[in-house]
C-alpha positions in Angstrom: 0.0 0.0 0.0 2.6 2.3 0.5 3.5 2.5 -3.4 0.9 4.6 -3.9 -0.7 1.9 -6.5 -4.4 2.1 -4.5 -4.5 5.8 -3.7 -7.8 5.1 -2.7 -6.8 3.4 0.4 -5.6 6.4 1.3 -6.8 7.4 5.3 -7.2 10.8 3.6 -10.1 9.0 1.8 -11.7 7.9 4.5 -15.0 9.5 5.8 -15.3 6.8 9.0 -14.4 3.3 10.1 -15.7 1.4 13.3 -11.4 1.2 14.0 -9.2 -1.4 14.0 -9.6 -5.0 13.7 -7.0 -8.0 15.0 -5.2 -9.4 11.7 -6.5 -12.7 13.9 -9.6 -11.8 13.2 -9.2 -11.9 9.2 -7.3 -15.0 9.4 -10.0 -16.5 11.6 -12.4 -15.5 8.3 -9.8 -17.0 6.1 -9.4 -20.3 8.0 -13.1 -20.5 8.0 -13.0 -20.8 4.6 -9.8 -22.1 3.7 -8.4 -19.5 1.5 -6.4 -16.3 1.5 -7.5 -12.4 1.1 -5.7 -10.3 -0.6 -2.8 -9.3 1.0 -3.8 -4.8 0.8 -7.7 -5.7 1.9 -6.1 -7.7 4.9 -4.0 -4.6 5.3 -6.4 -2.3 4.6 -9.1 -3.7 7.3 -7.6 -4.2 10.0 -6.8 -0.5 10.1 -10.3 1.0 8.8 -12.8 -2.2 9.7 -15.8 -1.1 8.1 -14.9 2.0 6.4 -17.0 4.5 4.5 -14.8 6.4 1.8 -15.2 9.7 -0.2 -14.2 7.6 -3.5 -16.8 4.9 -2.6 -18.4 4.8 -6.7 -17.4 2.2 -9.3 -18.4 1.8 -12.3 -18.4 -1.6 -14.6 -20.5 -3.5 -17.7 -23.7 -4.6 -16.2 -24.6 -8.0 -18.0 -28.3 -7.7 -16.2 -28.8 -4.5 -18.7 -26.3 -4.9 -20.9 -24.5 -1.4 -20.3 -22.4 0.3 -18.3 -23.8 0.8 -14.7 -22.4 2.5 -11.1 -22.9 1.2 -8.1 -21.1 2.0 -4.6 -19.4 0.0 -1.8 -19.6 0.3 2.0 -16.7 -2.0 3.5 -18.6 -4.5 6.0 -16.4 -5.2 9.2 -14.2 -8.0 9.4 -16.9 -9.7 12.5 -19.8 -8.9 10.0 -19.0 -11.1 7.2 -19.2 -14.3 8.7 -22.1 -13.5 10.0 -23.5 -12.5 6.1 -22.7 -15.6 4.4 -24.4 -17.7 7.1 -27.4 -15.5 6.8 -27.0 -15.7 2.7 -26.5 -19.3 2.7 -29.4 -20.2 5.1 -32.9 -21.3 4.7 -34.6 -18.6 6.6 -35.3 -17.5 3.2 -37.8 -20.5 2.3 -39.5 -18.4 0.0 -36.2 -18.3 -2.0 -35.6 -20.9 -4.8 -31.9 -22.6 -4.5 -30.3 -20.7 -7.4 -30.9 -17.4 -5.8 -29.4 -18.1 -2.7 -25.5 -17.3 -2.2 -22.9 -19.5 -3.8 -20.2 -21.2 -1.8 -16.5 -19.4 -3.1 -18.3 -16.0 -2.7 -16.9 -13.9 0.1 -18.5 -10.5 0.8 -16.6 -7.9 2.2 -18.8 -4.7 1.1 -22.2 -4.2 0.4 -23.8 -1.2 -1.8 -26.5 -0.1 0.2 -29.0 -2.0 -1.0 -28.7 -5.1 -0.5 -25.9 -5.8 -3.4 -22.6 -7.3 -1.8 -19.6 -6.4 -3.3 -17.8 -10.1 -3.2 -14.2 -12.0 -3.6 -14.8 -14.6 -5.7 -13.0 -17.8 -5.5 -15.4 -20.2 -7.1 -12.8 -21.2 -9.6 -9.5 -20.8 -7.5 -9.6 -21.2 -3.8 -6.1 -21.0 -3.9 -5.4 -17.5 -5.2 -4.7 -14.4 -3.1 -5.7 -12.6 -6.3 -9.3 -13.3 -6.8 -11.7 -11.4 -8.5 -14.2 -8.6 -7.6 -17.6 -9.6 -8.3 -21.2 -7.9 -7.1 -23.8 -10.6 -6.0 -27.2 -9.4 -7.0 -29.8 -9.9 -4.3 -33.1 -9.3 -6.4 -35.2 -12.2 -7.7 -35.4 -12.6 -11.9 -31.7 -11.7 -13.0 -30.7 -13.6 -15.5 -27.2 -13.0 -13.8 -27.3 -12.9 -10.5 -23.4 -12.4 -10.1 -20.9 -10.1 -12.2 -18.1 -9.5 -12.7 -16.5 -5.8 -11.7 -12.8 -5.8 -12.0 -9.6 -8.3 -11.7 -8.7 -7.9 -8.9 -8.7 -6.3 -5.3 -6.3 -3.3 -6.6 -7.9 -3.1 -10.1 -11.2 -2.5 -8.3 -10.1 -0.3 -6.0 -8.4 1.9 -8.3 -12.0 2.1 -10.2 -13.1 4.1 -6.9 -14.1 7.7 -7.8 -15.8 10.0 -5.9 -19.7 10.7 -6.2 -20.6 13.0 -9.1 -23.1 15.6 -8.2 
C-alpha cells in the first residue's frame, strides 16, 4: 500500500471506520474458509474495519442491462462477514428458490446499500490471493445474478471515484 498503487486506500479518503480490527480476526475469516484475502484488503481492514470512503463509486458493464452501470461500496467489518454468508447461505429465506441463494467461493466484504454485496470470488481458485471482484445481485429474476466488476482487489479499488453531483 505504500506504493501509492491504490490511492484510494488512502486514510485521507476515509470518511469513517468502526477502528481497527485483530489481523487474527481476518485470518479466523480466512481459516473458516480455507483460503487467502488479498494481501492490501487484509492490510487495509484491520486498520479501517468497516470504512466509509469519499471515492466509494465504481463503475463496470452490467450484463443484467447490458450497459455500463455505477454502483457504490460500504466495506462490511471483518466480525460482519461471517455472520453475512451464514445468513446468505441459510434457509430462513424459504420463500427463495436454490439458485438465488449465495454461492459457496463467494466472500462478501462490502455491500452497496441496497442489498448488493460487493464479493471475492474464488469459485474457480480457492487457492489465489488474487481473486476477482464480483457484485452478487440480491433481487429475484436476474438472469445473472453475479458479475463481474474488476480483476482484482487493486484493479477494483483503483475504479473508486468520488460521487458526481
Amino acid at each position: 500500500m505504500g506504493d501509492g498503487k491504490m490511492r484510494n486506500l488512502n486514510p485521507s479518503n476515509i470518511i469513517r471506520d468502526e477502528g481497527c480490527v485483530s489481523i487474527e480476526a481476518v485470518h479466523g475469516l480466512e481459516k473458516a474458509h480455507n483460503l487467502v484475502l488479498p494481501k492490501e484488503y487484509a492490510n487495509f481492514i484491520t486498520m479501517h474495519n468497516g470504512a466509509r470512503m469519499f471515492a466509494r463509486i465504481f463503475n463496470y458493464f452490467d450484463s443484467n442491462i447490458d450497459k455500463k452501470n455505477s454502483n457504490a461500496i460500504y466495506f462490511d467489518k471483518v466480525e460482519k462477514i461471517q455472520d453475512s454468508i451464514a445468513l446468505l447461505k441459510s434457509d430462513e429465506e424459504p420463500d427463495w428458490p436454490i439458485e438465488y441463494r449465495f454461492e459457496d467461493g463467494l466472500i462478501p466484504f462490502g455491500d452497496n446499500g441496497g442489498g448488493d454485496m460487493i464479493c471475492f470470488d474464488y469459485r474457480n481458485d480457492k487457492m489465489t490471493d488474487d481473486p476477482p471482484i464480483v457484485i452478487w445481485n440480491h433481487d429475484m429474476g436476474l438472469k445473472h445474478r453475479v458479475v463481474f466488476i474488476a480483476n482484482n482487489f487493486e484493479e477494483f479499488i483503483n475504479m473508486l471515484h468520488e460521487p458526481e453531483d
